[in-house]
N, C-alpha and C positions, 0 to 999 in steps of 0.2 A: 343538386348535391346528392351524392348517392347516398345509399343508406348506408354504407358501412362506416361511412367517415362521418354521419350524421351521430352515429352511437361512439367513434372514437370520441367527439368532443362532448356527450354527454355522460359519460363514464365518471371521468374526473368529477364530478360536481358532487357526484356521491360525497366526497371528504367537505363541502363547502356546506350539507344542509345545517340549520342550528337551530331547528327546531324537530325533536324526537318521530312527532307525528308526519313529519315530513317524508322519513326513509321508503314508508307502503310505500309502494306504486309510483316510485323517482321515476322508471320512463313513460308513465302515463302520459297520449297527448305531446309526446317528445317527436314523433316522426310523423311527417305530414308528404304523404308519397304526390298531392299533388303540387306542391312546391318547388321553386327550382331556383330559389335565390341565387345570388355570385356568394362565392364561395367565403371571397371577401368581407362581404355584409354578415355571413353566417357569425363567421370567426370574430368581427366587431361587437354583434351585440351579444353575443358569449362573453364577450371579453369584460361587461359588466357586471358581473358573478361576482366579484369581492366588491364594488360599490355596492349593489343592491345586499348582500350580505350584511355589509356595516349598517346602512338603513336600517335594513331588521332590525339586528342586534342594539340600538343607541334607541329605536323607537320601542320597542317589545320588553327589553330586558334591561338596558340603558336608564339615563336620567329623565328620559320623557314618558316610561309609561307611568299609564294611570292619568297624564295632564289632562287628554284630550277628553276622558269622561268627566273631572274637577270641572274643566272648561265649559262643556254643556251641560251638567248642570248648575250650573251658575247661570249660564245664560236661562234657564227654564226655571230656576225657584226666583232668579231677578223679574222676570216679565211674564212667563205664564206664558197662556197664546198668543201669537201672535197674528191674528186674520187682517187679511187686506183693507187696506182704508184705517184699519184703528191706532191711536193713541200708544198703543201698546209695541207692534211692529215696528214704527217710526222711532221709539225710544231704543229698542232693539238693537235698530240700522247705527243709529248713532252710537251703542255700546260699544257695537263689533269694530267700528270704524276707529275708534280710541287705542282698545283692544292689539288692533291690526299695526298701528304706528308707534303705542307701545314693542310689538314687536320686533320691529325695525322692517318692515316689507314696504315697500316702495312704490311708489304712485297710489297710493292709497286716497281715495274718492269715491262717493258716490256718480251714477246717471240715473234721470229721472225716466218713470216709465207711471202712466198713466192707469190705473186699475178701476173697477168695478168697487161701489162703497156700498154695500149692501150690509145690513145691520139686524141680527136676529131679534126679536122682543121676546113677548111674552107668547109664550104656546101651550097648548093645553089640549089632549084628546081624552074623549071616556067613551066609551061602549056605553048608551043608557039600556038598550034592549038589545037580546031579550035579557040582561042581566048590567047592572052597575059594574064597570072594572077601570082602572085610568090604565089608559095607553100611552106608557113613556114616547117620547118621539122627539125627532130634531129636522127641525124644516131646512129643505137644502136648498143650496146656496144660488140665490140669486131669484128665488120663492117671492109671491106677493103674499101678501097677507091676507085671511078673511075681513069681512064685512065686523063692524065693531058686535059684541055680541057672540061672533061666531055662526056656524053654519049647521044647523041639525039636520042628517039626513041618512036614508037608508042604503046601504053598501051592497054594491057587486064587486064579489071577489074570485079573483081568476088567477091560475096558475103561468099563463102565455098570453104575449099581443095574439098568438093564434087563436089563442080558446076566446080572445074578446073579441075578434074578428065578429063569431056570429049576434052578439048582441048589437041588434038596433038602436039608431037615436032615441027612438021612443024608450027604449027599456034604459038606457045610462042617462037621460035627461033629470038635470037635478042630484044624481046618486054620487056619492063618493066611493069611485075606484079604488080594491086593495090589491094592487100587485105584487102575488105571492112566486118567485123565480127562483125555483130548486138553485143551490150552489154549482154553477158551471165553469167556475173559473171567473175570475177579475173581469178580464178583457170580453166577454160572450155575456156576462149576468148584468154589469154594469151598464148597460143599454135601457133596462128599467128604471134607474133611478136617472138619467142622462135623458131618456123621453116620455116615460111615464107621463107625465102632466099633459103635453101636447096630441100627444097617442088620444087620452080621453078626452080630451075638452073638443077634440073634433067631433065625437058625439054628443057634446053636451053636460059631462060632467061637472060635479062643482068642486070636486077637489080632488086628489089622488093622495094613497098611502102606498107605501111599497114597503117590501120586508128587507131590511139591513143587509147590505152587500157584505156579506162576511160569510165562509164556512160554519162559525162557531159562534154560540150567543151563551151569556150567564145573563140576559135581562136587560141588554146595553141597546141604542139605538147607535147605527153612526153616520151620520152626516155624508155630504159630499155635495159637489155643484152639480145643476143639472140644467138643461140647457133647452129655453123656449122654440120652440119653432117659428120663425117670420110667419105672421099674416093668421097663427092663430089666437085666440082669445086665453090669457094667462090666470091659469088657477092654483091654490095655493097648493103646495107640495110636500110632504116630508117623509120621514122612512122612520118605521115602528121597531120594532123587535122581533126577531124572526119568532121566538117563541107565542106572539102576538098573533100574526101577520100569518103561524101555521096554523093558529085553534079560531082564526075569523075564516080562514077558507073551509077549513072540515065543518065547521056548523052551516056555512053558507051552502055550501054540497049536500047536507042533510036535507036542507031546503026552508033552515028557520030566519026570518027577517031579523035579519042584525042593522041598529041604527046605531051612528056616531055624533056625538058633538064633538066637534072641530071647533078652533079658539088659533089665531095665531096674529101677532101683530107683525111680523118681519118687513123690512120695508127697503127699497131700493133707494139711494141718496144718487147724488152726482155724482161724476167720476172723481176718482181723488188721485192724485199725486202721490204717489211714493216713489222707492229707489231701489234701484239693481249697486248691490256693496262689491267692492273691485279694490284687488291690490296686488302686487307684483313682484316677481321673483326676476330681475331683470337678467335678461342672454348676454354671455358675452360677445355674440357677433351679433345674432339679430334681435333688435330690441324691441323692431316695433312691428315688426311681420312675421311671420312664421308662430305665429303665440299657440302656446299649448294652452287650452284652457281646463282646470278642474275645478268644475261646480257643485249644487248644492240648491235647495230654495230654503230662505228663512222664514218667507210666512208659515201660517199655520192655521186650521181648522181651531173655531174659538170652544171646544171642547178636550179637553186632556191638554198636553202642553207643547205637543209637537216636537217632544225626546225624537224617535224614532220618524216619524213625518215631519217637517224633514231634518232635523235638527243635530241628527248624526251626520249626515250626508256636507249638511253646511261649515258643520265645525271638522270635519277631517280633510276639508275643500281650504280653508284658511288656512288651519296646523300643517296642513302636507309645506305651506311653504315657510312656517315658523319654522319646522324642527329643519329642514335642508339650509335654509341660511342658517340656521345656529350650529349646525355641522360643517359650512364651509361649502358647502356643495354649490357650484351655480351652471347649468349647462350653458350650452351654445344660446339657444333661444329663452325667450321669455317665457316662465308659465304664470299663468294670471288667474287667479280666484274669481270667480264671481257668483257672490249670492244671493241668488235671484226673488225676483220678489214678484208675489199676486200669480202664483203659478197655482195656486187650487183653485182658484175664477176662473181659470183657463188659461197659464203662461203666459199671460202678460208681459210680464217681465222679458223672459227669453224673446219676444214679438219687438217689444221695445227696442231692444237691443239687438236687434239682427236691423232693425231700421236704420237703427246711427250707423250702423256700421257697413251696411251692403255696398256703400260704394266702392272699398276696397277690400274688401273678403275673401277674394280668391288670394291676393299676397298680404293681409294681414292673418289669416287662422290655419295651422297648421293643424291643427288637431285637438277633440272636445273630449273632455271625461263626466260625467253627470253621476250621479249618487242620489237615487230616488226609491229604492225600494227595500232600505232597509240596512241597517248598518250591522250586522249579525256577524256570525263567525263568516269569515268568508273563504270561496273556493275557488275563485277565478276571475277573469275578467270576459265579458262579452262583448261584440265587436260589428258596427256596419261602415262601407266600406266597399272600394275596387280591390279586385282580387289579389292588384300585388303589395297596395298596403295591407291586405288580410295576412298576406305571409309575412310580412315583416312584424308581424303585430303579434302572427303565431310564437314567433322566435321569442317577442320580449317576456311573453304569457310564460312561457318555459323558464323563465329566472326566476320564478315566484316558489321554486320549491323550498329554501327556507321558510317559507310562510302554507305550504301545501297549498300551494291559490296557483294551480299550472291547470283548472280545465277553463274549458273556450270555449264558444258559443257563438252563434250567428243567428240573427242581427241583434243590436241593444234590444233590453227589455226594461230598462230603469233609466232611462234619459229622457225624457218630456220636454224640458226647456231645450237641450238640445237638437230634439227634432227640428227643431228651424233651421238645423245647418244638416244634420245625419242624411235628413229625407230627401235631399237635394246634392248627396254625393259628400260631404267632406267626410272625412274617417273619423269615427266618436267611437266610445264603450262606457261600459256602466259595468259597476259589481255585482257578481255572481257569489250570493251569501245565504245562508240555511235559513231562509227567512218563509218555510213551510209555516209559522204561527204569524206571520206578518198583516196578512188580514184578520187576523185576532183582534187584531189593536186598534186598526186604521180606521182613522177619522171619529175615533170614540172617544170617549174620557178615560179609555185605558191607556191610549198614546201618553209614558210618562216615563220617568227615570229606570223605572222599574223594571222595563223591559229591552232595557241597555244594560249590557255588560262589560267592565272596563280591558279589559282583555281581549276580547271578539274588538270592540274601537282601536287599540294599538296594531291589531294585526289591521285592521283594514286604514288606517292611516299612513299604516307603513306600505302595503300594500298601493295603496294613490300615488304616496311620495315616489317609491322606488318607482314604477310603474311609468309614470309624467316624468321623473328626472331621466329616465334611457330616452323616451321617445322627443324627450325635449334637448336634448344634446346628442342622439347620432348623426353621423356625419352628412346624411342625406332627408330631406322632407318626407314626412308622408302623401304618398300620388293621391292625388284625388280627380274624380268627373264629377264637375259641378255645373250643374243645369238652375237655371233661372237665378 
């Protein structure tokens, strides 16, 4: 499609924005010179502009905003965290599923998915030498425990796996490693607290500390799973406070002997049974193939309440399909919620359920939405994918200007559970949302109502909805290469 008739049909749209901040930069991301859709398809999902308009308007401005933030928190002052294997999740599952048939959404059930039941106790660190100080801490997920008593011992503390390279077993045997890892980003830092334990215990360590994967500390430690290595010996693990974790490295640099008591009871149980929560917006031609899916996980780290991880993501994964049937709205295809479960042990859940289902996948999943990293004001949608569902995917991003959510990105950066189908060809996206303080919060006792705001949730619900109702009713599939 040339350019010129690319800008006749985005001209008009200018009279269609309905939200003020939306006018900046209307052809931002509007022209995509490597593209070359039928002209047809162009002009089709153009032709969506006053449905996703109404979306907006009925969710943003309408009788639905504000529900979608009532709704979670409700769900988070009812149960608190919810971490895999607990009491608490299970009661949860069950809300939401009530919840969901109250709403009138259809095929609403659980599938089981088997998780990791790991259970934090009692923990407890202090600095005794060269000075008394307690070291807040949270032992991560899937951690053994120390020895009853705990473990006194003196600490090497290192900035890099490189700078512990040069230390021999003789000098880490016995000591407890403090893995202090300047802020590089989530995806680069996150490697510390993920092998930290294993890293050391090869040399003989008796435990490891790491500093909080976060940019930003007021004092908070924050959790997260971390993951043993096959065939090596398991020592207990958890993550300090960066403000901690910076003043044990600069005395250890000075060259004064710093000892720790370590104290942790955390304990590994059996695997436990829980549930991937599912309900449905049924198509009205394909009902049981072609399914859109937009997800969400419900568990949660058993510290703060899991607002924001992931409890935004789950409740605007459900609502996207309350407030479209209570609008009337049903596409061609089915889109299907599902709220995934034991995806901070490691996606469990999304594993589960790519199992039941791999026998027909290629013609039951049309297309995956995930909502993992943060439910903020949002500015787009991101996208992996074959090139020519990448353009068609372009085209629908461009209808988000009532909501200023038109920029794009390549590949997902917030769909985890979905990676079991993304990484393997089928076309997914996740929310692109201003969520620059996001690792603020994560995995701490700051993940809380607090750092939701009901407004930023309306635009990105509305955002799901419109978004999943185009690609779930044009006329044609999204292409996918799907291997293994």
């Amino acid at each position: 499609m040339g350019t010129q008739r690319r800008i006749k049909w985005v001209l008009p749209l200018l009279a269609l924005v309905t939200l003020p901040e939306a006018r900046a930069g209307i052809l931002d991301n509007r022209i995509d010179p490597v593209c070359d859709l039928p002209d047809t398809l162009v002009r089709e999902i153009q032709g969506y502009q006053p449905i996703v308009n109404g979306i907006v308007s009925r969710i943003f401005e309408g009788d639905f905003a504000g529900k979608t933030w009532d709704s979670l928190s409700e769900l988070v002052d009812t149960f608190g965290a919810r971490l895999a294997g607990s009491e608490q999740l299970e009661k949860a599952i069950d809300y939401v599923i009530d919840g969901m048939k109250r709403d009138g959404l259809e095929n609403v059930h659980t599938e089981n998915a088997s998780v990791p039941h790991w259970v934090r106790g009692f923990e407890s660190a202090q600095l005794v030498a060269p000075f008394k100080k307690n070291l807040p801490l949270l032992g991560l997920g899937t951690t053994v425990g120390t020895p009853r008593g705990g473990i006194i011992a003196d600490v090497i503390a290192v900035e890099s796996f490189k700078e512990f390279e040069a230390f021999t077993p003789e000098q880490v045997k016995g000591k407890i490693v403090v893995f202090v890892p300047p802020w590089q980003g989530y995806g680069k830092t996150v490697a510390y607290r993920s092998h930290g334990a294993s890293v050391a215990a090869k040399k003989g360590a008796a435990a490891t500390l790491i500093r909080s994967i976060t940019p930003f500390s007021i004092g908070s430690p924050h959790t997260g799973v971390q993951d043993y290595e096959d065939g090596v010996r398991k020592i207990p693990t958890a993550c300090i406070t960066v403000e901690d974790a910076e003043m044990i490295l600069r005395k250890y640099r000075r060259g004064e002997t710093l000892t720790i008591h370590l104290e942790m009871e955390d304990r590994n149980l059996e695997p436990f049974i829980s549930r991937n929560t599912i309900a449905e917006l049924v198509g009205t031609t394909y009902q049981n193939n072609q399914v859109v899916v937009v997800s969400g996980h419900l568990d949660s780290w058993d510290v703060g309440v899991g607002a924001m991880d992931d409890g935004g993501g789950a409740l605007i994964s459900w609502k996207a399909l309350t407030y479209l049937k209570a609008m009337g709205f049903r596409p061609r295809r089915t889109i299907r919620a599902i709220l995934w479960t034991g995806e901070e042990l490691g996606l469990w859940g999304g594993q589960a359920y790519r199992e039941a289902h791999q026998a027909n996948e290629k013609e039951e999943f049309n297309f995956f939405f995930e909502s993992d990293i943060g439910t903020f004001e949002q500015k787009g949608l991101d996208f992996s994918g074959n090139k020519e569902a990448e353009c068609i995917f372009r085209e629908v991003v461009k209808l988000m200007t009532p909501l200023n959510a038109t920029e794009f990105e390549t590949p997902t950066d917030g769909g985890p559970d979905i990676s079991h189908w993304t990484s393997r060809g089928f076309p997914g996206a996740s929310l692109i949302n201003k969520n620059e303080k996001y690792f603020w919060f994560h995995h701490s006792a700051g993940d809380s109502m607090a750092v939701e705001d009901p407004r930023n949730l309306d635009k990105c619900v509305a955002l799901w909805a419109a978004a999943a109702y185009v690609v779930a009713d044009l006329s044609v599939p999204m292409p996918k290469d799907v291997k293994g």
